[in-house]
C-alpha angles and dihedrals in degrees: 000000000000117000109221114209092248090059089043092060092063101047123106112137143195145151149148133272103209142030120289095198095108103137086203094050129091097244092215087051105041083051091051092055089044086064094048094062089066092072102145150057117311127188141212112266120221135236085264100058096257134122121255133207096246111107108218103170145006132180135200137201103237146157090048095317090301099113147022125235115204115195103198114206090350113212091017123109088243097060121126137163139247128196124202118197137148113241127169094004088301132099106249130187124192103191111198100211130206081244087081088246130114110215112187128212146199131214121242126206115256125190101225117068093228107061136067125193124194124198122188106239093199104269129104090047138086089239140316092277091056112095118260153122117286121157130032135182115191121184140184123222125219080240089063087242125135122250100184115190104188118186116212108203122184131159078010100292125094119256110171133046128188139178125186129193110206145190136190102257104239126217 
């Protein structure tokens, strides 16, 4: 699969590893772990199912273990960074965009453990017409692939739509 610039653009990605239906776990926090567990370089993956050898993400545990940092097409001049952190009880993301915004985002709960969706909740940007990114979802196959869903929105309707297959780049 070739990535043109304009879906570039859209893509910031996350996700978990492992069920968060513990009864017992905080579920921002144990989000928040389960992204933790994707430290490393991820590619994109083909038409054909396969991986490339196009690196398209990589995170990285940072600030004591209380935050990861995304780092979306890295050395590209579309890359841009995301940064997961729990604040106030809730799973929180700031993505700082090549379009020079911040649009913040909160998670939402989702019934199913594999899967973490993101809405903006207005801050971040100048306003809602402004462009900028404003729903994810974000799953996580049995096959411990990827599968990114990232919402453009800009003068309040959405304009862009991408969805990214990934894989752990393996040595």
């Amino acid at each position: 699969m070739r990535i043109s610039p304009l879906p570039a653009l859209l893509l910031c990605a996350c996700a978990s590893t492992r069920d968060v239906r513990s009864e017992d776990a905080d579920p921002s926090t144990t989000s928040l772990e389960l992204l933790k567990k994707l430290d490393g370089t991820w590619v994109v993956v083909d038409e054909h199912g396969s991986p490339t050898d196009q690196v398209s993400n990589v995170f990285r545990v940072t600030a004591g273990g209380s935050a990861v940092e995304e780092t979306v097409f890295p050395g590209t001049e579309h890359e841009m960074i995301t940064l997961y952190y729990v604040q106030d009880g809730r799973l929180q993301l700031t993505h700082y965009c090549m379009k020079g915004n911040q649009p913040h985002m909160l998670a939402e709960p989702t019934q199913d453990g594999k899967e973490l969706e993101f809405r903006c909740d207005g801050t971040g940007v100048v306003s809602e017409d402004e462009g900028h990114m404003h729903h994810a979802r974000i799953r996580l196959a049995d096959d411990g692939r990827l599968s990114t869903r990232w919402q453009f929105v800009e003068a309040g309707k959405e304009t862009h739509l991408a969805e990214f297959e990934l894989a752990r780049k393996t040595k």
